[in-house]
N, C-alpha and C positions, 0 to 999 in steps of 0.2 A: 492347613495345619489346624489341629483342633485348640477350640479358646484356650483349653486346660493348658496343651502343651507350649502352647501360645505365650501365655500368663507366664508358666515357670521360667522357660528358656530366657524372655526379658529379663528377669532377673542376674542372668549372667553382666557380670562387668563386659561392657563395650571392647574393651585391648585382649577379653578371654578369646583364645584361637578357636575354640566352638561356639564362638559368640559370633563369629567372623566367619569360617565355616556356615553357620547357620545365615549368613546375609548373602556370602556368594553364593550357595544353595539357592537361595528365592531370587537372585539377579539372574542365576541361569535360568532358573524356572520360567519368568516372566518373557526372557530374550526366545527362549525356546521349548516347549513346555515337554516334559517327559512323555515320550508317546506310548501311552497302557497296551499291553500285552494282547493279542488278538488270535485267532488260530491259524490263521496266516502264516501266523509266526512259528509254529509249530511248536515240540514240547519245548519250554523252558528249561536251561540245565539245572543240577542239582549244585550246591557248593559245601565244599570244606573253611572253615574262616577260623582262622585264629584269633581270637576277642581278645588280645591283651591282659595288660596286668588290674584286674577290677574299672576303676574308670581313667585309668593314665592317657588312654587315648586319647579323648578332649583332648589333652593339651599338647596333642603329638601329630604336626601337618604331615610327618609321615605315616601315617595311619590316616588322618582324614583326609587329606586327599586322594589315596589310590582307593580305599573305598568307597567313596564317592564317584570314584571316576569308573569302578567298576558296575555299583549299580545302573549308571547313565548310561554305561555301553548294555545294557539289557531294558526289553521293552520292560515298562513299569507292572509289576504280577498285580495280579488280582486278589492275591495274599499270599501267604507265607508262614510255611510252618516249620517251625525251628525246633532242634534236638540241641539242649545245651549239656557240656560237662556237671554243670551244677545244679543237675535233676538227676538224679539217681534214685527211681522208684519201681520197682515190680509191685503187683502187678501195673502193666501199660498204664500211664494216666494221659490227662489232659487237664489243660494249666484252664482259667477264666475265659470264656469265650468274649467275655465283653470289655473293656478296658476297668482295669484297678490297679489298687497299691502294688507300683513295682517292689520288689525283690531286693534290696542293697544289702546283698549279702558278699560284702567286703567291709572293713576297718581300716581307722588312721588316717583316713583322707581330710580333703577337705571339706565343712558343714555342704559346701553349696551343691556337694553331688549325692544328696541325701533329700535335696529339694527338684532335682530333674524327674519329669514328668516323660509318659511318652503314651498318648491317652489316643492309640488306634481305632479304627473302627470294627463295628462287634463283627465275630469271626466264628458267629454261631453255625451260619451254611457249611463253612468250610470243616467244625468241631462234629457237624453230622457224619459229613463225606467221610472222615478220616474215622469213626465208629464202627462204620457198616463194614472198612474195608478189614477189620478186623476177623481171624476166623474165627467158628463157632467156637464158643467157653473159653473167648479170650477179649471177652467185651471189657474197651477202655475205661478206665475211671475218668470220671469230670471232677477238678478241683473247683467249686465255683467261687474259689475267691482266693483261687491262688493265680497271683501275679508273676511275671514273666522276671527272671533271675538277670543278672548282668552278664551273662555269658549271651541269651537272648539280645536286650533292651541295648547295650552299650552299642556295639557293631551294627544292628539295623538301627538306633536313632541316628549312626553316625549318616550310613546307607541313604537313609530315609527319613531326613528330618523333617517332612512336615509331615509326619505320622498321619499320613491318608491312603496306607493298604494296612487289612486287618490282618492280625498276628496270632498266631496260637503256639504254645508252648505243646512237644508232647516231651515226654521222660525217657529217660534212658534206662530200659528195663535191666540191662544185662550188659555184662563186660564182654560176653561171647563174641567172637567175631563175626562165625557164619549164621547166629540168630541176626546180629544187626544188619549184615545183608542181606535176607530176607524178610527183615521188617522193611529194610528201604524197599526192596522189588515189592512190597506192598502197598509201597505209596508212589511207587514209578508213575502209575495213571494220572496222581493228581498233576504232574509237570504237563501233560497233555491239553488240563483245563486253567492254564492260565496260572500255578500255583510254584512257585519258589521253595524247593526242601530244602532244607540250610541244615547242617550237623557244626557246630560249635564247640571249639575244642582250644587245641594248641599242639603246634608239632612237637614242640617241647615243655616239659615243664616240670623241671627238677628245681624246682624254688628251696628247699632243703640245702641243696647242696652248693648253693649261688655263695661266692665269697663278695665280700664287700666292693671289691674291685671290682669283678665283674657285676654286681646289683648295682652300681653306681655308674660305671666306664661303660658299661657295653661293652665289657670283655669276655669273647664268647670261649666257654670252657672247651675242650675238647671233644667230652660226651655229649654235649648238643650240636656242634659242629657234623660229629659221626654220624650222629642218628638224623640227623638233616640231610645230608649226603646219602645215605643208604634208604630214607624215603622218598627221597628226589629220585635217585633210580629208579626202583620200585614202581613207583608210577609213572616214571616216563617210557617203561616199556610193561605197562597193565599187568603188573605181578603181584594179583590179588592174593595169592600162596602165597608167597612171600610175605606181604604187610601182615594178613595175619597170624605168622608165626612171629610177629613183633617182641615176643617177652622174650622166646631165646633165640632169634638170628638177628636183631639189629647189637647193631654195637653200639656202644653208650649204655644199656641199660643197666640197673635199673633205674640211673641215674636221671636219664632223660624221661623217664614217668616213671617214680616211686610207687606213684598209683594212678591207674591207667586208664580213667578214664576223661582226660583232654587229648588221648589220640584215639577211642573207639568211637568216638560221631563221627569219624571219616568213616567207619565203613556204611553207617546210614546213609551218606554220601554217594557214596559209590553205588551201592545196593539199586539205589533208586535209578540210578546209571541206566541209558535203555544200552550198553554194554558196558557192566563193572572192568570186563578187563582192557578195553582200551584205554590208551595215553590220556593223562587228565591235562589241563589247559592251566600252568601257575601263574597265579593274579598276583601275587604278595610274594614279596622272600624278604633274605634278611633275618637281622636280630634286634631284639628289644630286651633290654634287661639280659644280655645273652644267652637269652631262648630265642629259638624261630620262630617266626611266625606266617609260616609258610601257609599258603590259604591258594587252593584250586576251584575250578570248575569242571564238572566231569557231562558228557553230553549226554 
C-alpha cells in the first residue's frame, strides 16, 4: 500500500467497517498473497460494477465483501482501466496517468470521505497503449491533473485496497451504444496483456424518483425491479440487440435511468468481450437504496 494511502485510510476510526475491511484485506494478503496476472492465465475478463450511492459502500459488508471476494477470485491485473458514469467527455480523454487529487464528486457525507486517498501507481505505459489504440484523428486527450471520480476510486479501493495496480481513467465519449461497443473491441487486446477494463455504472438508477421509503427501507420500486429482470435476461442469453434498445424495450424506463449514462459503461464492458454476445457471469445482485446493483463479468 502506498505511504499516502497508508497515512489516510489510518485515519479511519478502528469500529469503521472499511477500516476492518481494510485489516482483513492485509491478514489475507499476508496468509496468502494475491497471485498477479500472468499469460498463462490468458485474457482477463472485462466487468460491469455497479459503484453504489457516492461513498455509502464503506460502510456496507455487503458491498465490501463480495467485491473483495471478487477481485481475489481473479489473478491480480497488472492495471486497470476504468470507464466511469461520472466522466462524460468527447472528445475520448484520459484522466492523470500518475496518482493525484481524487474526484469527490458527491455531497452531504461524512467530512472523513473527503480525506480518502487512493494514490496508485503511475499508469503512464498502460495511458500510452490505450493512445495508439485509438484510430487515426481520434487521438485521446490526457487530463494531467484530472483525478479519478468516485464511480472509479470507491469500487477499486474497495477491490484493491492496497492500491498497488496502476489505474487510469478513460471517459465516456458517447451515449451510443454501438460506438461504446466498438470502443470496448478496441481495447479487447489490452485484457490479453494482463489489463482489467472495468465500465462503472449502475443497473439502475432513478434517484429522482426513490420515495423516502424506498431511499431509506430498501424498498425496491417496481421500475427497478423490471428493468433488473429484463437485463438479467438479456444477458443471460447475449442479447446484445436487445440491451441496446434499452431506452424503448426495457420496462421501467425512464424511470430506471432518467439519464443514461450508469447503464452505457456496460456496453464498454461487453465490447471488450472476446464475444459480446455470449452469457455474462453475475458477481453482484440485489438492491441498495432500491436500485440494483447488478455488476458481471463478461469473458
Amino acid at each position: 500500500m502506498s505511504s499516502t494511502t497508508a497515512t489516510a485510510d489510518a485515519r479511519i476510526p478502528a469500529a469503521h467497517p472499511f477500516a476492518q475491511h481494510v485489516r482483513r484485506a492485509a491478514e489475507a494478503e499476508a496468509a496468502d498473497p494475491h497471485r498477479s496476472w500472468t499469460p498463462e492465465d490468458g485474457p482477463l475478463p472485462s466487468l460491469y460494477v455497479s459503484h453504489g450511492g457516492g461513498p455509502m459502500p464503506f460502510e456496507n459488508p455487503e458491498w465490501l465483501n463480495p467485491l473483495r471476494r471478487w477481485a481475489r477470485a481473479l489473478p491480480k491485473p497488472k492495471a486497470i482501466l476504468v470507464v466511469s458514469a461520472h466522466w462524460e467527455s468527447a472528445p475520448l480523454s484520459l484522466s492523470a496517468a500518475r496518482p493525484g487529487e481524487l474526484v469527490y464528486d458527491f455531497g452531504g457525507f461524512d467530512p472523513l470521505y473527503y480525506t480518502f486517498r487512493y494514490d496508485t501507481p503511475d499508469a503512464a505505459p498502460l495511458a500510452q497503449q490505450v493512445a495508439a489504440m485509438m484510430p487515426d484523428g481520434e487521438r485521446a486527450h490526457e487530463h494531467n491533473r484530472r483525478g479519478l471520480d468516485h464511480g472509479a476510486w470507491v469500487p477499486l479501493k474497495i477491490m484493491y485496497p492496497a492500491a498497488d495496480v496502476p489505474v487510469l481513467q478513460l471517459s465516456l465519449p458517447t451515449d451510443d451504444p454501438d460506438q461504446l461497443l466498438a470502443l470496448g473491441a478496441r481495447l479487447r487486446p489490452l485484457r490479453e496483456q494482463g489489463v482489467l477494463v472495468v465500465g462503472s455504472g449502475h443497473m439502475t438508477h432513478g434517484l429522482p424518483f426513490l420515495t423516502r421509503e424506498q431511499f431509506v427501507d430498501n424498498k425496491v420500486p417496481g421500475w427497478s425491479a423490471d428493468f433488473d429482470a429484463w437485463a438479467a435476461e438479456a444477458l443471460d442469453r447475449g442479447d446484445v440487440s436487445e440491451l441496446a434498445r434499452f431506452r424503448s424495450a426495457a420496462p421501467g424506463m425512464p424511470y430506471s435511468h432518467p439519464t443514461v449514462e450508469h447503464f452505457t459503461p456496460l456496453f464498454v464492458a461487453l465490447g471488450a468481450a472476446a464475444d459480446p454476445a455470449a452469457p455474462v457471469v453475475t458477481k453482484l445482485e440485489g438492491y441498495s437504496l432500491g436500485l440494483s446493483r447488478r455488476s458481471f463479468q463478461a469473458a
